[in-house]
Structures are given as structure tokens and as C-alpha cells.
N, C-alpha and C positions, 0 to 999 in steps of 0.2 A: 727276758729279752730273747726274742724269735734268734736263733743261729743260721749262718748259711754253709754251714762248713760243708756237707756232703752234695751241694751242688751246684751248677756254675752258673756264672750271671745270667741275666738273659740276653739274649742271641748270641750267647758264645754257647760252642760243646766242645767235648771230647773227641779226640779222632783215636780211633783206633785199626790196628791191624791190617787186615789190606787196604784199607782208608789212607794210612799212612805211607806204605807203596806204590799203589795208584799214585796219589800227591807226588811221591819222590819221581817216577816216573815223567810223569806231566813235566814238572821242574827238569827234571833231567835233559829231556827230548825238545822242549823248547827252547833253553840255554842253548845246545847244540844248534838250532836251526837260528838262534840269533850270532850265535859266533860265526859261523859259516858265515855271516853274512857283512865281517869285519865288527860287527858292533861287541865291545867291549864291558864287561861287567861292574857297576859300582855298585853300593850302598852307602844308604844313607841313614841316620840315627830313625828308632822308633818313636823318641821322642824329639820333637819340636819345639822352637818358639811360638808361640800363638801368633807372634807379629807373622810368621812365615805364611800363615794363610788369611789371614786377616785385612788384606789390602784389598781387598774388594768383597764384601760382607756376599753378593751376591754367587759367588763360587762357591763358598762350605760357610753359611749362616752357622752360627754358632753353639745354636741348640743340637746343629748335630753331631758335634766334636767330643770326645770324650779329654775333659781338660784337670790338671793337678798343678802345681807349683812347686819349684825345686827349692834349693834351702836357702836360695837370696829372696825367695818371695816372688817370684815371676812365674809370669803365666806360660805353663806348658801342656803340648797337646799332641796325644797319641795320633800319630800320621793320619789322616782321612782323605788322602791322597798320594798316588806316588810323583807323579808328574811334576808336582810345585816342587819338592826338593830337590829334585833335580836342575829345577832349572836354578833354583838358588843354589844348587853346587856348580855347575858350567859357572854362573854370575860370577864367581869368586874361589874357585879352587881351580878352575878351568881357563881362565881369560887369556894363556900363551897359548891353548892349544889351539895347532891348525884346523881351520872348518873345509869340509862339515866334520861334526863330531858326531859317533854313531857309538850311544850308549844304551845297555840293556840291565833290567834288576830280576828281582826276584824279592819280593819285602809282603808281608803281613800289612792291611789298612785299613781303620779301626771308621764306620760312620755308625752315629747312634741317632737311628730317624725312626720312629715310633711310627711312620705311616706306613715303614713296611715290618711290622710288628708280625715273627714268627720268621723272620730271614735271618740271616747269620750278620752281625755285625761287626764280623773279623771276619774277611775277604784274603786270599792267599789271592797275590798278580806277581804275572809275569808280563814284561812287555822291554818296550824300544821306546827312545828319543831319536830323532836323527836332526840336531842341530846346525844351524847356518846355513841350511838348504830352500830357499825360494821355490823352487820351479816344481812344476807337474811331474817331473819326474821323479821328485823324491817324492810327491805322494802317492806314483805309483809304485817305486821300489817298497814303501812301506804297506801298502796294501797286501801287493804279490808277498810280503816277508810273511802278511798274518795270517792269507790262506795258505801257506806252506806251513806255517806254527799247526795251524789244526787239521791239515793233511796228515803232519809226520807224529801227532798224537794218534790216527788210526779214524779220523774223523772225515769220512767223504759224504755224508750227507748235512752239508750244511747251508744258512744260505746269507748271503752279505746285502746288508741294505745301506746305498751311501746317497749322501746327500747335499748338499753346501748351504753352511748356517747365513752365508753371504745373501743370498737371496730372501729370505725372510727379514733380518738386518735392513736391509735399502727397503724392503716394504713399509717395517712396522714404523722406520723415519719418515714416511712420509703421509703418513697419517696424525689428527688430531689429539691426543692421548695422554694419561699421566701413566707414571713408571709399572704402578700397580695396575691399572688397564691393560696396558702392551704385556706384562707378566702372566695377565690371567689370557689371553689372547695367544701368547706362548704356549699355555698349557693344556688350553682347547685345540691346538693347532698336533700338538705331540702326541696326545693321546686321543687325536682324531675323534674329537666330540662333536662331530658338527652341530647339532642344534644348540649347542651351547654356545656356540662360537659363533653363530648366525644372529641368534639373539645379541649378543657383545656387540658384534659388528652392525649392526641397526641403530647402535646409542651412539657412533663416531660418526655419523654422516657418510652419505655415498663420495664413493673416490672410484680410480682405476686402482689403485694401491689395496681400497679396501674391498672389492670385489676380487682380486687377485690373493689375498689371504683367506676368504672365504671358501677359494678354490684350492688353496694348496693342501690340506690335508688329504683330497683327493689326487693329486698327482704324486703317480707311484706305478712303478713299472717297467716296461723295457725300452728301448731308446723313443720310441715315441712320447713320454713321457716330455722329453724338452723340446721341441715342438709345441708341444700343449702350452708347455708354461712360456714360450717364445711370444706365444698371441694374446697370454693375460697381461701382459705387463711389456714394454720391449722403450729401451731406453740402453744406452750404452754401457753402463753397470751391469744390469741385468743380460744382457749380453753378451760380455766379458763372463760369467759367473756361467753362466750356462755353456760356453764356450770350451771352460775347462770340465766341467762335468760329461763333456761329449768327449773329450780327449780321455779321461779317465777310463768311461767306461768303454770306448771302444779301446783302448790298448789292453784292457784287463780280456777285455773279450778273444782279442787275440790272442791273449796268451793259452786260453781254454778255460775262461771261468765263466764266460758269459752265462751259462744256465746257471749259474747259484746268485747274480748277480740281480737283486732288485734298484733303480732309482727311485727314492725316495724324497722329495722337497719338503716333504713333511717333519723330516726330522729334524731338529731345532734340538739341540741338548741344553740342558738345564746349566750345566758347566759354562758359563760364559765366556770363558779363555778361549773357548775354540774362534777361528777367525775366516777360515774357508771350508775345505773339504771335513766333511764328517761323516762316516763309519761304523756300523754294526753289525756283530756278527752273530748268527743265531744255530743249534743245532738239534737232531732232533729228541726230545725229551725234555728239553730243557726251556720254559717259557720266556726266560729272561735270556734279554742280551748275554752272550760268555764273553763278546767281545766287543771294545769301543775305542775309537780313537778318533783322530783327527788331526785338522792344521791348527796351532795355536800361537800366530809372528805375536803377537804382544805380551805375551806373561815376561818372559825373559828381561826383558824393559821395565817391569816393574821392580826387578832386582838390579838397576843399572847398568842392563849390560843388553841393550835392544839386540835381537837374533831370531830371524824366522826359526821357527820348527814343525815339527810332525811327530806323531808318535801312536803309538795304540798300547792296552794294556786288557793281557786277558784275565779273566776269571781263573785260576789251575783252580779251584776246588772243581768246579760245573765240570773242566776237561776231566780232570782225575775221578769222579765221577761215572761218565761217559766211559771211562777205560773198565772203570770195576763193572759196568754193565754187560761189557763185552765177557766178562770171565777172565779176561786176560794176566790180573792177578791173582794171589793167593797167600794166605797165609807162609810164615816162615816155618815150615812145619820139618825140623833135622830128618834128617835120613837115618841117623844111631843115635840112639841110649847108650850111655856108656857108665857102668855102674862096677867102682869098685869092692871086693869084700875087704873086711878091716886090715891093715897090713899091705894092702897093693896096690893106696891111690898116687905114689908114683910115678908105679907102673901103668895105669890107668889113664895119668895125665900123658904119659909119654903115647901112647895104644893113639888116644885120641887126638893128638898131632900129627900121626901119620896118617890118620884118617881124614886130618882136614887139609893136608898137605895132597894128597889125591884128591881135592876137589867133594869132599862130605860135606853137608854140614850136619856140625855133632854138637849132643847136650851132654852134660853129666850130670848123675843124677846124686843129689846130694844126700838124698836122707835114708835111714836105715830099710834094710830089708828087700832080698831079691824080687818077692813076690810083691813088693810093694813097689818095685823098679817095674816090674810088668805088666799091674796094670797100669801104671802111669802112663807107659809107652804103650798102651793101645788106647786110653781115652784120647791122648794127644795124638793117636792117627799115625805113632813115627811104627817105621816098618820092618827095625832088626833091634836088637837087644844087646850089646855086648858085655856078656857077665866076666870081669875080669879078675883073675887070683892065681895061685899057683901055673894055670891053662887060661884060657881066654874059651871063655864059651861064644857063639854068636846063637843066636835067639831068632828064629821068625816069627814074630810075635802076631802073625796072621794066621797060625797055627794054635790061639788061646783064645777063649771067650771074653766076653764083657768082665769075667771074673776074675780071668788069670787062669780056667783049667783047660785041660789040652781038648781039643776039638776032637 
């Protein structure tokens, strides 16, 4: 029988070394930029009920969950979202607290979707809920919160495409259609296929509806943009919906992000929970959204406890990333070697506290032999030696070759 021991499933990997800093980093800077902003830290388990995302098959279908069962027999499933447990924790560990509530994670989430086969299927997010808040303003304080997240990661070339899934919604109702029509019409729509989506739309009969989704893959842009989509479609829904998307993007604009700012009508997320305003953030190297979010007033309802919200959640592997590109990390490479001879490693130990009590960081070297303390300490790049015994020697070990002999 084939073994897997020496290597990891697929689309997981290893992280290693400045991968791992970078990450802490990321985590670190974004936490800060969401407490600043009152929103408050939870977590939630890595394992789940199945029932918790399974109330509408259309959100996380189930081939892409990775699922096991705990020892009563029940179906359990590594998180594939952060956002639903959340809101089933507000549903029911939350229901005294006053609104809005403004909470932030940091969690690992696990999707296993063979269509993007060669992507990581362990996802590190960071993000925000901001609960019980209705109004445009919280989904501009949430907006303004995510391009702050990726300013204060060191990211100023980025660019936000947002959109309102409302308007596509009032369309695809009022067309002819069964569920897997309007699905695939979805997804011609998302990923801007138009002849594919030309042809679909020829087999529903002509409408204003269906010549206005025909169009919307194409609007996208700057304020002109709703205008455009004012004249395909204009009914008091659609005018409300657009309404808000004009308030969005001009207060975003005033704040100074109007240049990174695309509208987008095209965007439709697969996530069906979302209910208005939708969000994507892109930067550069990176092909795939780092960033998504939106309004979603109904999930919470599904957990009986109805509460608009909003929320975004970013990619930290993409930012952390993005940071190792910059140089800005590096290995944890000590500053001292600290290598006692037989007889003076508590002398040794004590040498090397005072060295990290100034602000070193210091390794000790555990195994026999000074010359084997020396080259150790120049394969590893560290830049003093401290030979400790009777004296303390220090060592510029930039002073010995690859070998260990003196230059």
C-alpha cells in the first residue's frame, strides 16, 4: 500500500520561515487596524456542524467541504467559511449584546473545489462583521476599514471593484427561467463571457430585463457607469439600488480613494448570502481577489436571530505574500553563537541572558566542538561567536572561511 507520510495533501503546504513572518506580520497589522476601529476579536471552532452551513446548499455545496464525524456519529465540517459562524455565534452567544456589534477574526478555512486545482485549500482570513447596522454608512465605514487594512500592510497599489448583487437579483426575477438557467446566466455574467451569455439569453425570449443582463457584464467603470445602467433598466428598485451605489462611491471618492475605485454591476458572487453592496479588492501580482466582502441582512435570520450586516474578509496568505515581495522580512537569523567548553555551560547560560536581556537574539550551540561551533555560525549567516570557558572569547566569524580557517 502506496504511504503518504513524507508529503501533504493536496492543496495544503508547508509554510516556512520568512513565510511564517510575513503571515505573523499581515495578522498582526491588520488585527491593529481592525481594533482601532472598536471591532472586537472572537473565535470560533475549526470544526463545525454540517447543519451550520447546510441551510442553503447553494452557499458551500458540499462536495467542497472537507467533512468527518465525531464520536456520536455526526456530521462534521472543517470551517469553509468564516462569516457563517459568526453569525451563528452573534445568533446565540450574542443576542444581550447592544448593536451594532463590531467583530473581527483571524481563523484558517478549509474549501476543497477541484476546479481550482493547484490553489491552496487552506486559506489564512483576516476580516470584520459589523452587525445590526442597516444603513450606507456602515457599508462605507466597512469599506474605508478594508482599504486601511491594505494600506497599513504597505500596499498602495491596489484596486477596489464594488458592485450591488441587488441589481442583478431584481433582473434575473423578472425573466422566464429555471434555477439552473439563471445559475448559468450568473456565471456568464461573473466571468464576463459574453457570447456565452448572448447565446443563453436568446433561449429566454426578449424582455428589458433580458437585454439589461446582456449588458451588464459590460458596465464597469467610473461614475458614469450608473447612468448607463439608469437607461437599461429604470423602475423604482433599480433606482433605489443604484442610488446607493452613487452614495458609496462618491463618499469613498472623497475620502481619496476614487483612483483605485472601479464600479462594477458585473459582479454577482457565487455566495448567495450577500444581499446588497458587494466588494473586491485586488493588488498587484496577485490575479485573484485578496479581498471580498459585502452586505449580507439575511443569513443571521437563518440562525433565528434576523440582523442586517456587513463584513469583508481578506486573504493574509496573498498580503503576507505581497510583504515577503517587498524584502521586508527575513529570516530569524541570532546575532551570537554562544557555545560553551565542558565544565562552563552555566556559565554560558547565564553569558547568554545578558545578551538577550540587551536586546540580542542568541542561540546556543549544543553539540561538541569549537570548530564545529564555527562553521555552524557562518553557514547560518550569524555574525559573532561567543566561545565561553575559563574567559569568554568573542569570535568575528566574518574573519573565517566557508571552512572555519582564518581569512
Amino acid at each position: 500500500m502506496k504511504r503518504y507520510d513524507r508529503i501533504t495533501p493536496e492543496g495544503t503546504r508547508d509554510r516556512l520561515f520568512e513565510e511564517c513572518y510575513a503571515a505573523r506580520r499581515a495578522e498582526e497589522q491588520l488585527r491593529q487596524v481592525f481594533m482601532n476601529r472598536g471591532y472586537e476579536e472572537v473565535f470560533t471552532p475549526t470544526l463545525e456542524f454540517y447543519d451550520v452551513f447546510a441551510k442553503n446548499s447553494s452557499y458551500f455545496p458540499q462536495e467542497t467541504m472537507y467533512k468527518l464525524s465525531d464520536g456520536n456519529g455526526r456530521l462534521l465540517v472543517l470551517r469553509p467559511d468564516a462569516t457563517t459562524p459568526i453569525a451563528r455565534l452573534v445568533a446565540t452567544r450574542l443576542q444581550d449584546e447592544p448593536l451594532p456589534i463590531r467583530l473581527c477574526y483571524h481563523r484558517s478555512v478549509f474549501r476543497a473545489d477541484k476546479v481550482m486545482s493547484g490553489r491552496s485549500d487552506e486559506l489564512i482570513q483576516s476580516g470584520v462583521e459589523l452587525i445590526g447596522a442597516p444603513s450606507v454608512r456602515a457599508d462605507i465605514e466597512v469599506m474605508a476599514t478594508a482599504v486601511e487594512a491594505l494600506a497599513k500592510c504597505g500596499i498602495t497599489n491596489f484596486r477596489f471593484e464594488i458592485g450591488h448583487v441587488g441589481f442583478f437579483n431584481h433582473l434575473i426575477s423578472k425573466i422566464q427561467a429555471d434555477d439552473a438557467v439563471k445559475e448559468d446566466i450568473r456565471t456568464y455574467i461573473e466571468s464576463k463571457n459574453y457570447a456565452a451569455l448572448g447565446d443563453l439569453l436568446d433561449t429566454v425570449g426578449p424582455s428589458d430585463a433580458a437585454r439589461a443582463l446582456r449588458l451588464l457584464p459590460r458596465l464597469f467603470g467610473g461614475a458614469g457607469v450608473i447612468d448607463e445602467a439608469a437607461k437599461l433598466f429604470d423602475d423604482e428598485e433599480t433606482a433605489g439600488i443604484l442610488a446607493t451605489l452613487n452614495e458609496v462611491y462618491g463618499q469613498l471618492s472623497q475620502m481619496g480613494y476614487g483612483g483605485n475605485i472601479i464600479l462594477d454591476l458585473g459582479l454577482v458572487n457565487k455566495n448567495e448570502y450577500y444581499t446588497g453592496i458587494v466588494f473586491r479588492g485586488y493588488i498587484e501580482g496577485s490575479g485573484d481577489a485578496v479581498l471580498s466582502g459585502g452586505r449580507y441582512d439575511t443569513l443571521l435570520g437563518e440562525f433565528g436571530a434576523p440582523a442586517p450586516a456587513v463584513g469583508f474578509g481578506v486573504n493574509t496568505d496573498a498580503v503576507a505574500q505581497s510583504i515577503l515581495n517587498t524584502g521586508a522580512v527575513r529570516r530569524n537569523i541570532p546575532d551570537i553563537l554562544v557555545f560553551a567548553l565542558d565544565g562552563y555551560e552555566m556559565k554560558a547560560f547565564n553569558h547568554s541572558q545578558q545578551l538577550i536581556e540587551q536586546g540580542n537574539v542568541v542561540e546556543s550551540y549544543p553539540l561538541d566542538g569549537r570548530e564545529n561551533a564555527l562553521l555552524y555560525a557562518k553557514r547560518r549567516g550569524i555574525r559573532r561567536l561567543d566561545v565561553v570557558g575559563p574567559t569568554t572569547e568573542l569570535i568575528d566569524v566574518s574573519d573565517f572561511d566557508g571552512r572555519g580557517a582564518a581569512k
